[in-house]
C-alpha positions as CSV (number, residue, x, y, z in Angstrom):
1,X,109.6,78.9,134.3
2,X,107.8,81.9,132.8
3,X,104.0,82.4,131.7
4,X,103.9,84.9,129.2
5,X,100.2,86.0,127.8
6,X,101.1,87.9,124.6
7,X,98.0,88.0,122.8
8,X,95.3,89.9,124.5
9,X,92.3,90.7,122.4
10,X,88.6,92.0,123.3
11,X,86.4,92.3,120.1
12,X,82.6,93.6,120.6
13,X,81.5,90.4,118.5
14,X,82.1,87.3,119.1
15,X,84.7,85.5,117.2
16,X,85.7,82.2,116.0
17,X,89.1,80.8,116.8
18,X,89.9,78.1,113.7
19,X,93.5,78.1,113.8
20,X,96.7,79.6,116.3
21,X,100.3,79.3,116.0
22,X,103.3,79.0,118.0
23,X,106.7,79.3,117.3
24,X,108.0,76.5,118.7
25,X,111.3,76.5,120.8
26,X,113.0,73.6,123.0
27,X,112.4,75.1,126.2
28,X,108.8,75.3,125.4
29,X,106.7,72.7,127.6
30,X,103.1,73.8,127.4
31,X,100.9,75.2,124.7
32,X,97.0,75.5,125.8
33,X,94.2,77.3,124.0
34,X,91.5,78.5,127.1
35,X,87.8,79.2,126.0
36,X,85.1,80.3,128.3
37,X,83.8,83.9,127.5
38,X,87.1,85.0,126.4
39,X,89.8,83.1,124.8
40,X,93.3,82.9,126.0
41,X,96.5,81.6,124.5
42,X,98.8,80.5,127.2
43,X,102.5,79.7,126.5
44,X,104.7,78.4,129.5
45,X,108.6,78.7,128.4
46,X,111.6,79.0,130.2
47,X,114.6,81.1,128.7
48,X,114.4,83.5,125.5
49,X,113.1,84.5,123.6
50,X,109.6,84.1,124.2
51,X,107.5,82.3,122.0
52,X,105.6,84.5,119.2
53,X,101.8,83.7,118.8
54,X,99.7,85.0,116.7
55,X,95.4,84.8,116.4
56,X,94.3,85.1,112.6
57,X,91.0,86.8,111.8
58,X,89.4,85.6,108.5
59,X,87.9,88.1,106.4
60,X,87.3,87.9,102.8
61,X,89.8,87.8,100.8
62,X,92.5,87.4,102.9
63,X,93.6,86.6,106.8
64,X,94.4,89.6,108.8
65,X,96.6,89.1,112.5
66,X,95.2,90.3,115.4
């Protein structure tokens, strides 16, 4: 099994996670969201490819991906 911590983000203000995707896969066993001070998006996979994740940002109008 692999960990793979794609997303890896540091913003001067804090943000609100409302919503994060993952492209799911059928060797793909775990999906967990971490908060503390930071948040973390951990996907534990085995094979490839590796899942892609993604963290949307809202801002008016539209979504952008971080």
């Amino acid at each position: 099994m692999t960990s793979s911590n794609a997303i890896n983000v540091t913003y001067g203000e804090l943000l609100q996670i409302t919503r994060f995707e993952v492209e799911i896969f059928d060797t793909v066993s775990n999906v967990s969201l971490i908060e503390n001070t930071t948040a973390e998006i951990r996907c534990v996979a085995e094979g490839w490819p590796v899942p892609r994740m993604s963290l949307n940002q809202r801002q008016s109008p539209s979504h952008r991906s971080i």
